[in-house]
N, CA, C and O atoms as CSV, one atom per row, in Angstrom:
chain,resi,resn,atom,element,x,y,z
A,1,UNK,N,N,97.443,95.944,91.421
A,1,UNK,CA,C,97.499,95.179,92.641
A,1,UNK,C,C,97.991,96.089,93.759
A,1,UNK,O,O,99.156,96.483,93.710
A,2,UNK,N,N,97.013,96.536,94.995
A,2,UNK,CA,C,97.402,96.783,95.824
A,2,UNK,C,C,98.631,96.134,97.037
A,2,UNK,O,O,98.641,94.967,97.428
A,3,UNK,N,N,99.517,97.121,97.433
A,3,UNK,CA,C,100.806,96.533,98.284
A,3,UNK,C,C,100.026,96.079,99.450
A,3,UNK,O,O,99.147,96.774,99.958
A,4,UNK,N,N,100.353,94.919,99.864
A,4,UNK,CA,C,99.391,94.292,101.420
A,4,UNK,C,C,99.744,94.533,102.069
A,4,UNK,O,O,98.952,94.383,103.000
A,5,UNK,N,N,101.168,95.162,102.583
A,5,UNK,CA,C,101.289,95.958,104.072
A,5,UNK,C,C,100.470,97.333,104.041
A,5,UNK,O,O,99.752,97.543,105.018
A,6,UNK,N,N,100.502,98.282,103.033
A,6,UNK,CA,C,99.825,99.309,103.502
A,6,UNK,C,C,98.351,99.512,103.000
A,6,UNK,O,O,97.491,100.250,103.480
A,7,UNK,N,N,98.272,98.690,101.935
A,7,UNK,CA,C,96.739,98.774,101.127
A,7,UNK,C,C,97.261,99.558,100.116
A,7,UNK,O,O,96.371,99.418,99.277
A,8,UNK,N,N,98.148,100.346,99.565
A,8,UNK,CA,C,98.010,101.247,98.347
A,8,UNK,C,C,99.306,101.043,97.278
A,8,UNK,O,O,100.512,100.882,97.470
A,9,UNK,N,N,98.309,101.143,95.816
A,9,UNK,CA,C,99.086,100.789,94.850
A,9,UNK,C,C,100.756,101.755,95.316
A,9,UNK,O,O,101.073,102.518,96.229
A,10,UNK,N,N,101.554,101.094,93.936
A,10,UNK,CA,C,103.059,101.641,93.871
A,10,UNK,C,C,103.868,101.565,93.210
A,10,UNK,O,O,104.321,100.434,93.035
A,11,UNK,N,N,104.555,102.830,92.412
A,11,UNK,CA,C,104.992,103.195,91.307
A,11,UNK,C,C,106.520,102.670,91.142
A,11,UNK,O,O,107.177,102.722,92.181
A,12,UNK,N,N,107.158,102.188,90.032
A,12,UNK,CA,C,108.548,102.641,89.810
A,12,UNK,C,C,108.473,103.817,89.165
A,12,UNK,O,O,107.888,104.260,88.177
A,13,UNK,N,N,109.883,104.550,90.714
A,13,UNK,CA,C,110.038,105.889,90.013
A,13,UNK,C,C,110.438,106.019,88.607
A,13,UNK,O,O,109.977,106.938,87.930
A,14,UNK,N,N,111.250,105.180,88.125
A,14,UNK,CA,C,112.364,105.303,87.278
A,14,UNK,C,C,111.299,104.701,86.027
A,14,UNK,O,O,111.311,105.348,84.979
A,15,UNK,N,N,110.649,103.840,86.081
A,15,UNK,CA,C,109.884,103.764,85.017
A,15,UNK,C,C,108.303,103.813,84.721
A,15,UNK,O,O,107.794,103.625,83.616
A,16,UNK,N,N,107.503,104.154,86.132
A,16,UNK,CA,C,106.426,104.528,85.661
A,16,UNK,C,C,105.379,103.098,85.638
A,16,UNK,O,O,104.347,103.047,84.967
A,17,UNK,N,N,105.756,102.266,86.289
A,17,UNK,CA,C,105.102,101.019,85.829
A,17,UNK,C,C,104.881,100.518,87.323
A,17,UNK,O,O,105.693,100.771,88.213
A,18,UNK,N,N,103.557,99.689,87.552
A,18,UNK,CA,C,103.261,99.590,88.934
A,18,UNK,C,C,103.718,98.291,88.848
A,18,UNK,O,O,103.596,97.352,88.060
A,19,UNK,N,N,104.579,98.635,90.448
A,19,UNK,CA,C,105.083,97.600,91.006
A,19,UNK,C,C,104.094,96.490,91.741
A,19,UNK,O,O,103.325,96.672,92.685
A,20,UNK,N,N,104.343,95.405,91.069
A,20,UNK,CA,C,104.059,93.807,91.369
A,20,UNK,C,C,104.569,93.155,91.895
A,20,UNK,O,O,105.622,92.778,91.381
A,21,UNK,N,N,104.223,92.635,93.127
A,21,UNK,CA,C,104.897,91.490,94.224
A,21,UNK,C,C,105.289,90.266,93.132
A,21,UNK,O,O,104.426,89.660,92.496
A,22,UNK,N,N,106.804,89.991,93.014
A,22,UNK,CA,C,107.304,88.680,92.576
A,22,UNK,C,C,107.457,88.821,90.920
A,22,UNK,O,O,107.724,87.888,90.163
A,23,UNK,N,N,107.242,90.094,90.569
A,23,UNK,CA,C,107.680,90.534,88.770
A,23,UNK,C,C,109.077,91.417,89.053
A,23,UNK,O,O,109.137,92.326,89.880
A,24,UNK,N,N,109.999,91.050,88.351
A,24,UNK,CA,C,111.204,92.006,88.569
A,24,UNK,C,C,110.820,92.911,87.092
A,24,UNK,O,O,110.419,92.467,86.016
A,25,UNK,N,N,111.148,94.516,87.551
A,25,UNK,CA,C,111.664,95.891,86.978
A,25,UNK,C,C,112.778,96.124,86.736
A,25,UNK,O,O,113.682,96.440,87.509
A,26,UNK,N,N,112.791,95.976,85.572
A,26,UNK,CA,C,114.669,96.796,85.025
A,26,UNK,C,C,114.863,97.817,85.647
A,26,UNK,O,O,113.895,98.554,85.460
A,27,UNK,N,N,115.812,98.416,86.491
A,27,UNK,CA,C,115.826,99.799,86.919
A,27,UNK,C,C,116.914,99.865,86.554
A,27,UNK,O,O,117.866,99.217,86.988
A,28,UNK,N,N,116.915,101.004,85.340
A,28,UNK,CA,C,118.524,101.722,84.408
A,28,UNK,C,C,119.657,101.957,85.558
A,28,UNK,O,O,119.663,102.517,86.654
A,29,UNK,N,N,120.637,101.234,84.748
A,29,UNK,CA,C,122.178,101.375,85.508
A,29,UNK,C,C,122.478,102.519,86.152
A,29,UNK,O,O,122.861,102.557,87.321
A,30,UNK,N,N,122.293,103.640,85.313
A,30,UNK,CA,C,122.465,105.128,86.253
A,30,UNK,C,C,121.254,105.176,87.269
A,30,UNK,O,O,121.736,105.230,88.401
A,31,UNK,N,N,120.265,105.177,87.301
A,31,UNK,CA,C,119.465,104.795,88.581
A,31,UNK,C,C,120.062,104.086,89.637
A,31,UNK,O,O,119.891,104.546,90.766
A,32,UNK,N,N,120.642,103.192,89.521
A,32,UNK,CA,C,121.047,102.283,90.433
A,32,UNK,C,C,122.736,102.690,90.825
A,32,UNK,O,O,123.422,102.245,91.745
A,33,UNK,N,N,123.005,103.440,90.033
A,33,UNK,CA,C,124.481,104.289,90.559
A,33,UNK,C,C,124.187,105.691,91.377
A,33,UNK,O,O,124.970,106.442,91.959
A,34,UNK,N,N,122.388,105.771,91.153
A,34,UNK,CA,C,122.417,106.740,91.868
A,34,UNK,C,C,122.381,108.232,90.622
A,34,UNK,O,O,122.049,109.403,90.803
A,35,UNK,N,N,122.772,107.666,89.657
A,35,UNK,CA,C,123.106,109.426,88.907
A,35,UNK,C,C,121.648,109.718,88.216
A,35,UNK,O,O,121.592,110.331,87.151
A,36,UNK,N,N,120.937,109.432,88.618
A,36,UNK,CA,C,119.344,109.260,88.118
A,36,UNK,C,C,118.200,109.513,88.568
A,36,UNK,O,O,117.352,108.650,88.797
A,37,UNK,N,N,118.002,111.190,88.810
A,37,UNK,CA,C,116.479,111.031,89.384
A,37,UNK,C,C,115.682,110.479,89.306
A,37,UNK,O,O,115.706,109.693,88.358
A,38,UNK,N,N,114.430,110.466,90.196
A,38,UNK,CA,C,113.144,109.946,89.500
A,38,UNK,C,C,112.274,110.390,88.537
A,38,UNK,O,O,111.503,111.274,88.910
A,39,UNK,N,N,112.181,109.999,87.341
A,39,UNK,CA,C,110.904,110.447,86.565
A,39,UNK,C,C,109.582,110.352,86.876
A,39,UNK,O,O,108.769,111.122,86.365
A,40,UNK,N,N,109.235,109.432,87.716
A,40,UNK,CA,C,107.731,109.117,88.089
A,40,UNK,C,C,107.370,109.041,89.575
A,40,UNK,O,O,108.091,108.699,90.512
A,41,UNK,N,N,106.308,109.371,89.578
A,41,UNK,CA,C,105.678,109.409,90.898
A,41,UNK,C,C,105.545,107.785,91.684
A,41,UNK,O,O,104.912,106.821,91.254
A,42,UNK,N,N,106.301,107.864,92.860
A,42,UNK,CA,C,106.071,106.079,93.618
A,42,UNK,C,C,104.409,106.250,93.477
A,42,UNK,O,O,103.767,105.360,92.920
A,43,UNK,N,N,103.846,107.268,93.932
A,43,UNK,CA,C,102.517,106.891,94.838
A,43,UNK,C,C,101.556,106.846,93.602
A,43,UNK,O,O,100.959,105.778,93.469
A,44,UNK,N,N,101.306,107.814,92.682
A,44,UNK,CA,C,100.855,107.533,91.182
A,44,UNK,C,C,101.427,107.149,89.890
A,44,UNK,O,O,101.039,106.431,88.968
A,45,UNK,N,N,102.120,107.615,90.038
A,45,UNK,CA,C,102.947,106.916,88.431
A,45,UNK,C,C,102.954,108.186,87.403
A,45,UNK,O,O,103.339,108.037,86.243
A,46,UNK,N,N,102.579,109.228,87.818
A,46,UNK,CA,C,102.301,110.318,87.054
A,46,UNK,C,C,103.762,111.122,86.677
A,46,UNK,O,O,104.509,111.471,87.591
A,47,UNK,N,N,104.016,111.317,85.601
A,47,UNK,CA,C,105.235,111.523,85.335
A,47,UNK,C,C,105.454,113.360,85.956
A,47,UNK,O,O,104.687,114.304,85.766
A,48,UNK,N,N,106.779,113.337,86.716
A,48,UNK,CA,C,106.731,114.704,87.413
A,48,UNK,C,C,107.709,115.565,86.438
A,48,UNK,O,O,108.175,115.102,85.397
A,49,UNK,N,N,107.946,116.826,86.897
A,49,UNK,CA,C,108.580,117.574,86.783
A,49,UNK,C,C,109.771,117.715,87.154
A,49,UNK,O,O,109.776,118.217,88.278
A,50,UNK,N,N,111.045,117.477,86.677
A,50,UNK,CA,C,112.216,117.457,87.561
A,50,UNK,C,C,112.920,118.356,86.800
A,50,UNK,O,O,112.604,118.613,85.638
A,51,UNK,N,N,114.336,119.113,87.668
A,51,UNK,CA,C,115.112,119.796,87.721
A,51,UNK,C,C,116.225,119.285,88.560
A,51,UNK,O,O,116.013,118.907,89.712
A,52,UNK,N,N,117.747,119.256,87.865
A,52,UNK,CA,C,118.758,118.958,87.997
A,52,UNK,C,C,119.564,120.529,88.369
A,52,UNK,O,O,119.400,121.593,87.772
A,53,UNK,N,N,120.460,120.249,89.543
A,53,UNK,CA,C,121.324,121.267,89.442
A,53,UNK,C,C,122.739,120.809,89.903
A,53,UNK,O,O,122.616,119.590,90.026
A,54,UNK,N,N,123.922,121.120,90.199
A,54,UNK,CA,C,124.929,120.976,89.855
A,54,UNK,C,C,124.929,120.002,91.679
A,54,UNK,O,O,125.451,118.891,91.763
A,55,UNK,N,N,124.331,120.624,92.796
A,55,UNK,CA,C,124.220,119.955,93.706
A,55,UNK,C,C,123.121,119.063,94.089
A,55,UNK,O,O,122.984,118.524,95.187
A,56,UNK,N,N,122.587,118.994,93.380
A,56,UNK,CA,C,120.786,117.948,93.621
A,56,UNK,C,C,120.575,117.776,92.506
A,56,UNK,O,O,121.281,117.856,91.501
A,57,UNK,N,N,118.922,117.370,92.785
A,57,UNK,CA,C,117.687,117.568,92.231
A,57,UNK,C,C,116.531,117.761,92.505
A,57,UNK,O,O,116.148,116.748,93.092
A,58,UNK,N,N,115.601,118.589,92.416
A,58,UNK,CA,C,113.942,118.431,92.754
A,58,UNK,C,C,112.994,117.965,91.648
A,58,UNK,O,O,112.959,118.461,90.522
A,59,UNK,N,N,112.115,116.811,92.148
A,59,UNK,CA,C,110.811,116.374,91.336
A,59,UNK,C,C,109.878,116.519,91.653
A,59,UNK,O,O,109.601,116.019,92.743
A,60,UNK,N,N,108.992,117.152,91.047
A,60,UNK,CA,C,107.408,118.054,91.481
A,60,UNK,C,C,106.433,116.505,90.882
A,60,UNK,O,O,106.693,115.878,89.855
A,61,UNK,N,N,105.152,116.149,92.012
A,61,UNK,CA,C,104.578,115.520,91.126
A,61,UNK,C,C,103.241,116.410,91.394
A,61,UNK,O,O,103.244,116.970,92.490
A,62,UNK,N,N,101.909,116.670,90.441
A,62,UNK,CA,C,101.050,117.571,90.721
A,62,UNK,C,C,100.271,117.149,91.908
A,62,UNK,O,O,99.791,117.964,92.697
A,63,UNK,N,N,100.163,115.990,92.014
A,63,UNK,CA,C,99.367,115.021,92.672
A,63,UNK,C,C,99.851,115.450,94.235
A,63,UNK,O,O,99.223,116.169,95.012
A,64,UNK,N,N,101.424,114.662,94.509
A,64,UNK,CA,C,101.686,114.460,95.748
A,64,UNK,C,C,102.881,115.676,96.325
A,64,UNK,O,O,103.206,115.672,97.512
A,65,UNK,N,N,103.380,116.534,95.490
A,65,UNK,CA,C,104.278,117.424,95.850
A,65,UNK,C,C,105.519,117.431,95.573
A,65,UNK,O,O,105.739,116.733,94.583
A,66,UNK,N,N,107.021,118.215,96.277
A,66,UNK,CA,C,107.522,118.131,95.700
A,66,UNK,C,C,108.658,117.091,96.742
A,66,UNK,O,O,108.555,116.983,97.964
A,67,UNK,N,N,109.807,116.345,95.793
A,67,UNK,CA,C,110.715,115.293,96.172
A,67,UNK,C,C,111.862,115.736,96.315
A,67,UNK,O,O,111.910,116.346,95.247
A,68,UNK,N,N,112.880,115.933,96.801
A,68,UNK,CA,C,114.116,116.502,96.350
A,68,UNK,C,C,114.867,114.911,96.943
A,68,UNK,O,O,114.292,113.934,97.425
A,69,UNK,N,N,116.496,115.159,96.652
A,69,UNK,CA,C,117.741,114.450,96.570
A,69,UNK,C,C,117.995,114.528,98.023
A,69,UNK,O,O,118.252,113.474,98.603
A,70,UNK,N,N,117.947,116.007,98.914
A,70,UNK,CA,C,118.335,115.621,100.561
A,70,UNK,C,C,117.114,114.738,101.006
A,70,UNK,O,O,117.194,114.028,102.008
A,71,UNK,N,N,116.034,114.802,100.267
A,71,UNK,CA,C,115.120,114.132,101.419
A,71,UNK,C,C,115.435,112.422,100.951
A,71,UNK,O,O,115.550,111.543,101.806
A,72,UNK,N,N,115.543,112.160,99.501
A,72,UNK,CA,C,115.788,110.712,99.062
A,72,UNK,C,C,117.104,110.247,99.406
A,72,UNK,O,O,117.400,109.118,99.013
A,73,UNK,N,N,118.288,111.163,100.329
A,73,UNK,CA,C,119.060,111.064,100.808
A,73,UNK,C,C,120.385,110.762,99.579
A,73,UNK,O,O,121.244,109.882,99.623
A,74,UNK,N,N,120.216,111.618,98.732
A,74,UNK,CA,C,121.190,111.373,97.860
A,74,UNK,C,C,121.833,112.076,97.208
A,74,UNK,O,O,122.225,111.737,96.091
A,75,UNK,N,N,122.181,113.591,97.918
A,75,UNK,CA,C,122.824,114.910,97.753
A,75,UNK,C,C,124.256,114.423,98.363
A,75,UNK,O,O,125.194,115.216,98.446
């Protein structure tokens, strides 16, 4: 199901499963504390590449590029 404000499907990062208007997603406790990158791509669902370091993180997806923690605002 496409999102009706913009027209295009949309991923949970954290689990990979497309988000549905009016179905609730478990999103894991450390996700939601924040201590939890994303595993998956919002825009595909394609599981990325991530790297943790003592001050961030970056997630590569092949598709859409790469994500980091200053830009998700959570460094």
């Amino acid at each position: 199901m496409a999102d009706t404000v913009t027209g295009e499907e949309r991923y949970n990062p954290y689990t990979g499963r497309r988000v549905v208007a009016g179905v609730d997603d478990a999103v894991p406790t450390a996700a939601q504390l924040g201590l939890e990158p994303p595993r998956f791509c919002e825009a595909c669902g394609r599981r990325m590449v991530v790297q943790i370091s003592p001050d961030g993180w970056w997630a590569k997806c092949s598709r859409h590029g790469v994500f980091d923690s200053i830009s998700a605002g959570r460094r």
